[in-house]
N, C-alpha and C positions, 0 to 999 in steps of 0.2 A: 222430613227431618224431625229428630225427636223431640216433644216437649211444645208440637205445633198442633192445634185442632185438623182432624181427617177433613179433607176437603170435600165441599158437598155437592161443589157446583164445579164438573172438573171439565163440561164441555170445549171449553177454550183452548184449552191443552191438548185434549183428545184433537181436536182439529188441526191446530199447528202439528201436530203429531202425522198429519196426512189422512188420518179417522174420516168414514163419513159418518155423520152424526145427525140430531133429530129436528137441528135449526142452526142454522149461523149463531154463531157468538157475537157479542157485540163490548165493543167500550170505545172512546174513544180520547184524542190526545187530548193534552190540558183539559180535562175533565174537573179536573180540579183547581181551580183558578179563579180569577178577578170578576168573573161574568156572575158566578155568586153570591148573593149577599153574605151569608154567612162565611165564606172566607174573609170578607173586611171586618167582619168581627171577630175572629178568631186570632187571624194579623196582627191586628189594635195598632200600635205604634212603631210596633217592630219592621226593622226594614227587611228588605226579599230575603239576602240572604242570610240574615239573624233567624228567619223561619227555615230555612235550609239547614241552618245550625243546631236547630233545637227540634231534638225527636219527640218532644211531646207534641207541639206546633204543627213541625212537617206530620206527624202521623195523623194526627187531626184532620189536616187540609186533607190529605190525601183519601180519609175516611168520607168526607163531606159529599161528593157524586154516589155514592156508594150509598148512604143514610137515604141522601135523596130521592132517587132514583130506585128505591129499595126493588130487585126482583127483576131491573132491568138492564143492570150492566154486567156483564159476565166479566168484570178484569176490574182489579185497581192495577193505578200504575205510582210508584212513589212519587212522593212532592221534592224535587229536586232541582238542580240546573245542570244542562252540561258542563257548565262554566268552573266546577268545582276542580276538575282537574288541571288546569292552568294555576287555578289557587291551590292547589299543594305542591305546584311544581314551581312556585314563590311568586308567583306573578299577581298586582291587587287588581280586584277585577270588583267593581260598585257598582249597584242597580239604582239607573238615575233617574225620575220620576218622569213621565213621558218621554223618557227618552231610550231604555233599554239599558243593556250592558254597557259599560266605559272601563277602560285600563289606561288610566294617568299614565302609563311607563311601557306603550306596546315598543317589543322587537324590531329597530329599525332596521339593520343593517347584519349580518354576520358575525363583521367584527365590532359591533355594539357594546362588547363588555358584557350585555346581559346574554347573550345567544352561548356564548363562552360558556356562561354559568349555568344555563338550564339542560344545556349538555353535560357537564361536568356535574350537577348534581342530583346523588342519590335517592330519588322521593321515594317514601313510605307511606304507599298508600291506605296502608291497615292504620296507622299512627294517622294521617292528616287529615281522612277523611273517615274519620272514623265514627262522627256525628250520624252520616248514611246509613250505615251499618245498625248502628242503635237503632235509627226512627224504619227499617226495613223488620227489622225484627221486632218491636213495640207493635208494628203495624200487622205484622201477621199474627200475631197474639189476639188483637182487638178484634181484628177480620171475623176471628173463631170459626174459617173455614169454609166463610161464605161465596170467596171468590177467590181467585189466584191472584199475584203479586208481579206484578213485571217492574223487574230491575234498570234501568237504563244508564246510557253512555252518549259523550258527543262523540262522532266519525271524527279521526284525526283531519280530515283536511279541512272540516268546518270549525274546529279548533282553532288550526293554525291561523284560520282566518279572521278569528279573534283576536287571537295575539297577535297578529302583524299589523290589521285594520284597527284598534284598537277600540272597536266596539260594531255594530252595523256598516255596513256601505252600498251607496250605488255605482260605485266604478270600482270596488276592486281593485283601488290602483297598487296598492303596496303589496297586495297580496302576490298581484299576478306577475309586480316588481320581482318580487323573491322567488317566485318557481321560474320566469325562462331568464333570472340574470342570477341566479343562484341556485341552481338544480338539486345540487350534490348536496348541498347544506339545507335545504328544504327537506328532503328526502330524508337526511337522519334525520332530523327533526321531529317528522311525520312518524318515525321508525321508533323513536322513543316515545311519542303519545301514546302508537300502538299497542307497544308491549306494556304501558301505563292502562289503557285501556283493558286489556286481558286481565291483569290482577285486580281491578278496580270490579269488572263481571264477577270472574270467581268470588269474589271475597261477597259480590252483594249476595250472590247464591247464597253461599255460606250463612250468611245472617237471614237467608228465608228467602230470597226470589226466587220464584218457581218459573221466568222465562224474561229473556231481556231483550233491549231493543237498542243500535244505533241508529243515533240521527246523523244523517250528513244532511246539515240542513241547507248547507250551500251548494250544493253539489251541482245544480244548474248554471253555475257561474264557471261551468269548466267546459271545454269543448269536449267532443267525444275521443279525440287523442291524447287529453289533457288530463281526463276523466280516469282513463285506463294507465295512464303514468303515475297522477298524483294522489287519486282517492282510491280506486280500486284495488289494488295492491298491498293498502293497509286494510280498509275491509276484511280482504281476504285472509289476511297474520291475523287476526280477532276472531274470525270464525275458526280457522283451524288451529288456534293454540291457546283456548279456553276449554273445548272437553278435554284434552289431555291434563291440562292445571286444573279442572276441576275433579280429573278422576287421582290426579299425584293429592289432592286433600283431601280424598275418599269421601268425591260429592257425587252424585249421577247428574250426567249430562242434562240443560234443560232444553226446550227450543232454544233459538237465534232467529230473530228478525230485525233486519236491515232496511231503514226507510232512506232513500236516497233524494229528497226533494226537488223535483225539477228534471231529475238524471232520466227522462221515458227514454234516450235514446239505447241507454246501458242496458235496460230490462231483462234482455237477453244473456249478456256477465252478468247481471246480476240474481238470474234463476242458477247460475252456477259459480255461483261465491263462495255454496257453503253455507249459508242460512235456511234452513226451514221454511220463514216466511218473510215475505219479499212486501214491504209496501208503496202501497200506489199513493202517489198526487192526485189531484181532481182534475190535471191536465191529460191524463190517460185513459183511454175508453178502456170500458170491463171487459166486454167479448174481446177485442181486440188484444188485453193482457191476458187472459184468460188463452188462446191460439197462441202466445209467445210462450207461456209458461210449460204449457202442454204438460200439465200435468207434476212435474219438476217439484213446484214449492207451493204453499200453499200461499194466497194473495192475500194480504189487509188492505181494506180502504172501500170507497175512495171520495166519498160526495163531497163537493166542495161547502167548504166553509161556511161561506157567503150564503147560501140559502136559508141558514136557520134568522138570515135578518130579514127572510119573506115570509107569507102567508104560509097556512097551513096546504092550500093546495101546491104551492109551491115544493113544500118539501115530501107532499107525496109523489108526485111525479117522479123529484128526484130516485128517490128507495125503489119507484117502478122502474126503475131504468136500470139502476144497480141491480136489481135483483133479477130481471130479466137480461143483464150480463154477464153478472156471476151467475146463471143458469137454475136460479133458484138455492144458491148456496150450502146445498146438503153436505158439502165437502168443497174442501180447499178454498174457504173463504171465509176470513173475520171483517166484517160487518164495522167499518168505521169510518171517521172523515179523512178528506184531502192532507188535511193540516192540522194542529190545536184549533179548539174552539177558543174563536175569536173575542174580544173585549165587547162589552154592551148585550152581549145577545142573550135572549129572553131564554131562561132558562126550564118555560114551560117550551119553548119553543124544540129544545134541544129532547125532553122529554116526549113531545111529540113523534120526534123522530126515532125514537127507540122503539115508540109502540108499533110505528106504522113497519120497520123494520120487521116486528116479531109479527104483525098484523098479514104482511106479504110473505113470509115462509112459512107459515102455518101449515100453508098444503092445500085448501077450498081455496083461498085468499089467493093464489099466488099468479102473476101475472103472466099474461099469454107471451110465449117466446115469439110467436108468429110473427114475422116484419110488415 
């Protein structure tokens, strides 16, 4: 896009692209977040999404793994929530201090009076969320070039799961209330995120992302029948009706990667959804995703979390495991965690794992497949 620095470090993309290339890419989620000190001063007073609001703030945060880390993240990803898209579609949605997301006023019922109204109205996603847009484009400017930009979205059905649950849950009761005693009105529901979702991608492209991601981050809270009715389906309206919107705004197509949390049983639909790159949980063995992919999509992932709050030898072992299941990752593999990097975790620790990443695909270094 014009009036952006030539990008220097384009491995990332070449990969998602199906490229084999001279080492895995790496970055990983919430890279940019609460585990550094330098986001609580950045923050200062301001609440989560007052930083969501504010593209000098969000560009900043976003910048801060990237500064850190200098040389060893191939990717920023925006400083954002998925949550933004409920709030333009009028719903208040407050970041409650150990406590996560909350919506004083979720979706109870069909005829709720509000279900009426979120069907019946017209969001404009260039207008509401246009904050995005600004801190994507401040942020590619700052980058100068140095790494690519991933744009993201939430999966409508871990959406809706906000809206109906009205913030986290361990039982899912409302949610799973409204898919098998409300099918049909779930379903538009989920139909309207989706096509929110597609303008909300294009438009981030538009202001500079070079590759986007959805999260369905619920997506293990569905059975695998349940899975291919309720999330599936809208997935797939995101991937195939974004390059076409994004070539009607004469943008070129970027990747699509689709992280489905928990969903190992999908894997399978999910190499053929239509996304480029497919990511793993830290609940799925590499080789083993790797034999399902065959080739298909390229994989992101997958070391769980949890290991950057162990020892250094802990988290090499981890990277020799991944990298002797992504086959030494010359191709069709980015290099990242299960999940976001967690609260508390040592942020040399995380650094650790980047090196020992680039330390194991080097080529001398890299670990023996042999079982």
């Amino acid at each position: 896009m014009a009036g952006f620095d030539v990008l220097k470090n384009d491995l990332l993309l070449r990969t998602a692209r199906g490229e084999r290339v001279e080492r895995p890419p790496i970055w990983v989620m919430r890279q940019a977040g609460r585990y550094l000190p330098e986001y609580h001063q950045a923050k200062g007073n301001n609440d989560f999404f007052a930083c969501c609001r504010s593209p000098e703030i969000a560009s900043t945060l976003t910048l801060q793994p990237i500064d850190r880390y200098e040389g060893l993240i191939d990717a920023a990803i925006i400083f954002s929530d998925i949550l933004v898209i409920p709030q333009a579609m009028g719903m208040t949605v407050e970041m409650l201090d150990k406590k996560g997301p909350h919506f004083p006023n979720p979706l109870q019922s069909p005829t709720d009076g509000q279900y009426e109204q979120l069907m019946d109205r017209k969001v404009d996603v260039a207008q509401e969320l246009d904050y995005v847009y600004q801190a994507i484009t401040m942020t590619r400017h700052k980058l100068k070039g140095r790494v690519p930009l991933y744009g993201f979205c939430g999966a409508p059905w871990t959406l809706l799961c906000y809206m109906v649950e009205g913030g986290g849950s361990k039982l899912f009761v409302q949610v799973k209330t409204w898919i098998y005693k409300y099918p049909s009105q779930s379903k538009k529901l989920l139909q309207k995120i989706a096509e929110l979702c597609v303008e909300y991608l294009a438009l981030q492209v538009k202001a500079g992302a070079q590759i986007v991601q959805v999260f369905d981050s619920w997506a293990a809270e569905l059975s695998p029948a349940s899975f291919k009715e309720f999330a599936l389906p809208y997935l797939r309206h995101i991937s195939k009706h974004l390059p076409p919107r994004l070539k009607e705004l004469r943008l070129e197509s970027v990747p699509m990667v689709v992280f489905a949390k928990g969903a190992w049983y999908a894997l399978d639909d999910l190499c053929g959804s239509g996304y480029q790159v497919v990511g793993l949980d830290w609940l799925q063995d590499p080789a083993e995703a790797v034999r399902i992919a065959n080739g298909r999509v390229v994989l992101q992932g997958n070391a769980d979390p949890g290991v950057l709050y162990g020892d250094k030898e802990a988290i090499t072992a981890v990277v020799q495991d991944l990298v002797r299941g992504f086959a030494g990752g010359k191709q069709g593999w980015i290099a990242n965690l299960g999940h976001g990097v967690t609260p508390f975790v040592d942020p040399d620790n995380l650094k650790f794992f980047f090196e020992e990443i680039r330390r194991f695909t080097a080529g001398e270094n890299r670990p023996s497949t042999k079982v």
